[in-house]
ZADO-1210 file (C-alpha; in nm, 4 decimals, padded with zeros to 6 digits):
<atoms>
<atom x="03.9399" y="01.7532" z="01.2886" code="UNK" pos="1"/>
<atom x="03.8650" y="01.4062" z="01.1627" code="UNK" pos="2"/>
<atom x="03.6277" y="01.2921" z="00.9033" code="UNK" pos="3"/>
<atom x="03.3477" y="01.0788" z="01.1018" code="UNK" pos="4"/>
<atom x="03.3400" y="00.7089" z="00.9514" code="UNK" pos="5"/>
<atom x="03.0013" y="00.6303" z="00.8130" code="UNK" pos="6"/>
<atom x="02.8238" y="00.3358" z="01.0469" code="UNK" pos="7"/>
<atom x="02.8449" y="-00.0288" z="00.9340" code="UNK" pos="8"/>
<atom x="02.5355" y="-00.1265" z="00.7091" code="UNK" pos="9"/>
<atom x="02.4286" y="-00.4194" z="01.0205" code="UNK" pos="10"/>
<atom x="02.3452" y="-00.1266" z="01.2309" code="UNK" pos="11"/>
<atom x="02.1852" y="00.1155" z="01.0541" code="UNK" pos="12"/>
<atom x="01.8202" y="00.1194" z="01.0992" code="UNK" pos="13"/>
<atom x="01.7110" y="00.0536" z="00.7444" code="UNK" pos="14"/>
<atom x="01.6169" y="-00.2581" z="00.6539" code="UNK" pos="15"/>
<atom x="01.6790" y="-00.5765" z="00.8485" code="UNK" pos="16"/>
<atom x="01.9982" y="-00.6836" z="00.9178" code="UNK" pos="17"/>
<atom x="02.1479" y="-01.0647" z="01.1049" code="UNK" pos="18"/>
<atom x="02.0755" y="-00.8972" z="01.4516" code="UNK" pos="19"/>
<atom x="01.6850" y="-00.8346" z="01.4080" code="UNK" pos="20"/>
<atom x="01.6822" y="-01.1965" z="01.3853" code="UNK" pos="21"/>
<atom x="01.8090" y="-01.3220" z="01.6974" code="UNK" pos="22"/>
<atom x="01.4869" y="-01.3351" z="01.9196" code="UNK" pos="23"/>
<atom x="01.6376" y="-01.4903" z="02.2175" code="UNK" pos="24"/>
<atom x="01.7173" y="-01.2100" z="02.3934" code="UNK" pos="25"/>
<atom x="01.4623" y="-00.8987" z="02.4110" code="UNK" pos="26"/>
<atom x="01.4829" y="-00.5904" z="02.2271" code="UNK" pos="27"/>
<atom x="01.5851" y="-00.2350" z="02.3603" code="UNK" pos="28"/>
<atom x="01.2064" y="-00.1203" z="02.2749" code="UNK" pos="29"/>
<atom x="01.0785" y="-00.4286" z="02.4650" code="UNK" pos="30"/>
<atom x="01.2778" y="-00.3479" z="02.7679" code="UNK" pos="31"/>
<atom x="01.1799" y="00.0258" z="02.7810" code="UNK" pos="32"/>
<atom x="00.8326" y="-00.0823" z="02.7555" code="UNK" pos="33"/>
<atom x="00.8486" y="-00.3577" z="03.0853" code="UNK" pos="34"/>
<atom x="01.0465" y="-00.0923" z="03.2665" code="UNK" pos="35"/>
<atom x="00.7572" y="00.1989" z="03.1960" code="UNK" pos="36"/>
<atom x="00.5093" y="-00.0526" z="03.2718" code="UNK" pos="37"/>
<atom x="00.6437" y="-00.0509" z="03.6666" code="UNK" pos="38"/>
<atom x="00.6869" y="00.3545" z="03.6788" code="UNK" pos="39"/>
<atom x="00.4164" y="00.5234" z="03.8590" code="UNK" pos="40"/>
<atom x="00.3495" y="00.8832" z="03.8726" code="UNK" pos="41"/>
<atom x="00.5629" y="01.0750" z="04.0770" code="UNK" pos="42"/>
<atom x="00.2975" y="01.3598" z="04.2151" code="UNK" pos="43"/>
<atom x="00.4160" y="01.7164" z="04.2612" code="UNK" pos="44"/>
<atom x="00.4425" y="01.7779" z="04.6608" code="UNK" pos="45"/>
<atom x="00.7554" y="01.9134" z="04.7058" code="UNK" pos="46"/>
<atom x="00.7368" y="02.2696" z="04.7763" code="UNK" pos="47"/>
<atom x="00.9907" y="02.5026" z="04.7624" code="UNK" pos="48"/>
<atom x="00.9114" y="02.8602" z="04.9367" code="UNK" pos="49"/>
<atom x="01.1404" y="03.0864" z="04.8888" code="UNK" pos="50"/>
<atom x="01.0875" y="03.0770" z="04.4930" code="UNK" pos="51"/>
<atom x="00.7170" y="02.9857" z="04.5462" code="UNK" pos="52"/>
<atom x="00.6670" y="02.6566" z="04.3370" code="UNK" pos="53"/>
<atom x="00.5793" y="02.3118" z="04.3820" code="UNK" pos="54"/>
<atom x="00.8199" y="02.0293" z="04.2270" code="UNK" pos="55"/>
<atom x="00.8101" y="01.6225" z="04.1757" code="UNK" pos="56"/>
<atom x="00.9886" y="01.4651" z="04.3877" code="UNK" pos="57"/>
<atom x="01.1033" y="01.1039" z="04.5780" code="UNK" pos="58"/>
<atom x="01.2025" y="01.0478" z="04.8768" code="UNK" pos="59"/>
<atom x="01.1869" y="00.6695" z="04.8510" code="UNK" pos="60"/>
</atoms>
């Protein structure tokens, strides 16, 4: 086996780097947050007998 190369500086998570500074496009962590923003809670009414439990589920 291989040695694994160590990750560019730009994309490390310390410090800033020239990509934290390009605001024209959202970050990751703002698009996780407008995506939870439309989930709703899935309730748990699926049943399943032969086990005996109840489970989430969607039938969309």
């Amino acid at each position: 086996m291989g040695t694994v190369p160590e990750a560019p500086a730009s994309i490390t998570a310390e410090g800033t780097t020239p990509h934290t500074q390009n605001q024209a496009h959202p970050t990751v962590y703002e698009l996780m947050a407008r995506v939870m923003g439309d989930v709703r809670n899935v309730s748990k009414n699926g049943q399943n007998k032969a086990q005996n439990y109840s489970f989430r589920g969607y039938l969309g």
